[in-house]
LOGU-174835 format. One line per 4 residues: number of its first residue (from 0); for each residue x, y, z of N, C-alpha, C, O. Coordinates in steps of 0.001 Angstrom, whole numbers. Example, Ala and Ser with C-alpha at 12.3 -4.5 7.8 and 13.67 -1.06 7.14 Angstrom:
LOGU-174835
0	13190,-5690,7800,12300,-4500,7800,13200,-3300,7800,14236,-3319,8465  12850,-2250,7080,13670,-1060,7140,12900,30,7870,13409,1138,8039 $
END
This chain:
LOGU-174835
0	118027,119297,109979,116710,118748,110154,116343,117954,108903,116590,118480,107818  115767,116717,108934,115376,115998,107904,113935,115908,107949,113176,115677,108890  113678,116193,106445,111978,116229,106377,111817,114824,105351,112287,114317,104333  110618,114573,106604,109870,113166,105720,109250,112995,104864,108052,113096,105126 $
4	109532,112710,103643,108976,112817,102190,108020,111720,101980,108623,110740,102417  106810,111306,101536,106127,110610,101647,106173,109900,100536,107161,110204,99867  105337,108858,99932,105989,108023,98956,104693,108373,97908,103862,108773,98723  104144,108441,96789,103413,109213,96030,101597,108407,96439,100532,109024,96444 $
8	101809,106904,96736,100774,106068,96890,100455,106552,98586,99361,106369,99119  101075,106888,98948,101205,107088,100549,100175,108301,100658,99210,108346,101421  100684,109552,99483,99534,110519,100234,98556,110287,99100,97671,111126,99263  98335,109688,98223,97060,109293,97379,96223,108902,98317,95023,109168,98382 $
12	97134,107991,99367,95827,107006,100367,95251,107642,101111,94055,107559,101394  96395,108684,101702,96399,109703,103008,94819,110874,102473,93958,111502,103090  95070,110700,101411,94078,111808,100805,92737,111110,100552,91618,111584,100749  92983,110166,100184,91675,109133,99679,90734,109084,101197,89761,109832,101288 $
16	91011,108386,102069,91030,108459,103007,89961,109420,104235,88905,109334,104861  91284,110441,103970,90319,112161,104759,89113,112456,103852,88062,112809,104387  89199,112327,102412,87330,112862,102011,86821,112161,102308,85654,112501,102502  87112,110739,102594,85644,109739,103326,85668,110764,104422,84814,111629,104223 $
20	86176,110898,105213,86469,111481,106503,85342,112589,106232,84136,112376,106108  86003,113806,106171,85256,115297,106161,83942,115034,105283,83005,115782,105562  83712,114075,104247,82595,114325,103618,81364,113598,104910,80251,114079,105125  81999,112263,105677,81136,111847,106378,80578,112649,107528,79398,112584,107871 $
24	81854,113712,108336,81456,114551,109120,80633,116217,108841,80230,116968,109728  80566,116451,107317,79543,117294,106569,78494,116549,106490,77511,117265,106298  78206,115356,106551,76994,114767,106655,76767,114587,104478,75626,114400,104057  77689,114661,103688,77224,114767,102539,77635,112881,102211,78632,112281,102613 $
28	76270,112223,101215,76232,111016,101111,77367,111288,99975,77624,112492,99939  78269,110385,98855,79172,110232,97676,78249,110596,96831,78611,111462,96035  77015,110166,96723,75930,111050,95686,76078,112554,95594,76638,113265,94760  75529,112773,96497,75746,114855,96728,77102,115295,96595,77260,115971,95578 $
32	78214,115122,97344,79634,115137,97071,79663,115148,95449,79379,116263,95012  79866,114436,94713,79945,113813,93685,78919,114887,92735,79380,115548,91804  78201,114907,92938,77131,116546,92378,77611,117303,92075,77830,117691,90928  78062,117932,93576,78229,119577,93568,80521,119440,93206,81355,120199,92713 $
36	80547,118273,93723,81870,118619,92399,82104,118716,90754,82946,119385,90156  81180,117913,90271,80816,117977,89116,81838,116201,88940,82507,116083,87913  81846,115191,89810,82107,113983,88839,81308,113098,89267,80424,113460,90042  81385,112002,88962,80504,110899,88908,80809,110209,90685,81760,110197,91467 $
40	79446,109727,90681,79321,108984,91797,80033,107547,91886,80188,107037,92995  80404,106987,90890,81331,105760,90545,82562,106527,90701,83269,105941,91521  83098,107544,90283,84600,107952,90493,84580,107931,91899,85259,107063,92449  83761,108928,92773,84237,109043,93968,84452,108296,94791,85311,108410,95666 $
44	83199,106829,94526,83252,105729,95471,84891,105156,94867,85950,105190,95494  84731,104815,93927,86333,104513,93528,87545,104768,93945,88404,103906,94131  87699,106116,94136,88518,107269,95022,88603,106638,96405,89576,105991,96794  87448,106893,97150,87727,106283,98846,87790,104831,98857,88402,104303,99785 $
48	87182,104017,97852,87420,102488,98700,88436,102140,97733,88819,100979,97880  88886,102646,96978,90679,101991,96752,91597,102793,97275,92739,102705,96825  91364,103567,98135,92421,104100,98752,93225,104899,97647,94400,104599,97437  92632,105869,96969,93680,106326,96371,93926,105928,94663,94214,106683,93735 $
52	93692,104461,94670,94579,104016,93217,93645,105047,92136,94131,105606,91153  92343,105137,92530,92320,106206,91342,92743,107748,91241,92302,108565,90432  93472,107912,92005,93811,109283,91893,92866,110144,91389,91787,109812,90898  93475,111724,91578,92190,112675,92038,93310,114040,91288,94540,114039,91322 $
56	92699,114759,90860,93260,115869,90209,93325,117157,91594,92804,116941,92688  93676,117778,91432,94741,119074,92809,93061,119961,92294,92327,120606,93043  92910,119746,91131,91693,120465,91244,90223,120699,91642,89473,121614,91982  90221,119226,91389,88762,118191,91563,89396,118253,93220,88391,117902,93839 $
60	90389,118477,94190,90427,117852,95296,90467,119902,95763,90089,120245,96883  90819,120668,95022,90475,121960,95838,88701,122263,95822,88089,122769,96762  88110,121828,94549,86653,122065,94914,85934,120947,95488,84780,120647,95181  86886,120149,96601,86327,119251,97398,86430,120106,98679,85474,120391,99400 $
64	88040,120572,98918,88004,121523,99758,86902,122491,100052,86767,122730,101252  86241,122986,99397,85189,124653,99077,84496,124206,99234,83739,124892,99921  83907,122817,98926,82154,122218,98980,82436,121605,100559,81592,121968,101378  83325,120881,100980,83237,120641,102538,83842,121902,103562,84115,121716,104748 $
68	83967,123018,102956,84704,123687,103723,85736,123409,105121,85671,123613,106333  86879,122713,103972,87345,122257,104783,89116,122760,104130,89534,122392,103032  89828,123547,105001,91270,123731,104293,91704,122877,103816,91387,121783,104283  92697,122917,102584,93307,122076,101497,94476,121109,102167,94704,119927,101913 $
72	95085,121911,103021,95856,121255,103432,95524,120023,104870,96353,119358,105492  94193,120072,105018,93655,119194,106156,94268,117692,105310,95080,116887,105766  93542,117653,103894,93540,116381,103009,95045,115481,103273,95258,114273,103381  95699,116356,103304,97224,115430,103366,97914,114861,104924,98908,114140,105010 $
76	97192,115335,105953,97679,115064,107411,97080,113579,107865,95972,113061,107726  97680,113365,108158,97456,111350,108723,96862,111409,110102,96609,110369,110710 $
END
């Protein structure tokens, strides 16, 4: 069986992406998001509309998980 390895920009995007996603279906604006994670409202918009190029720390993206209650592993599925 061969498993499909993704390319590093691929799940940056894949990830960038789903928090527009789940944060829009929590109903939380990038202001509030951006709050209760503790970074700036310029990082996050940064984060979803470049798709990624700013990258996101495993940490800053698990207490994205906990504030949208949303499993960790949702972030990486296409």
């Amino acid at each position: 069986m061969k498993i499909e390895v993704k390319e590093k920009k691929d799940i940056i995007e894949i990830i960038a992406r789903n928090i527009r996603k789940f944060r829009r279906l929590n109903n939380y604006t990038q202001e509030q998001l951006a709050e209760e994670v503790g970074v700036s409202c310029d990082f996050l918009r940064r984060l979803e509309t470049t798709l990624g190029k700013e990258g996101i720390s495993i940490y800053t993206l698990y207490k994205i998980s906990i504030i949208l209650n949303i499993s960790i592993d949702k972030f990486f599925k296409e």
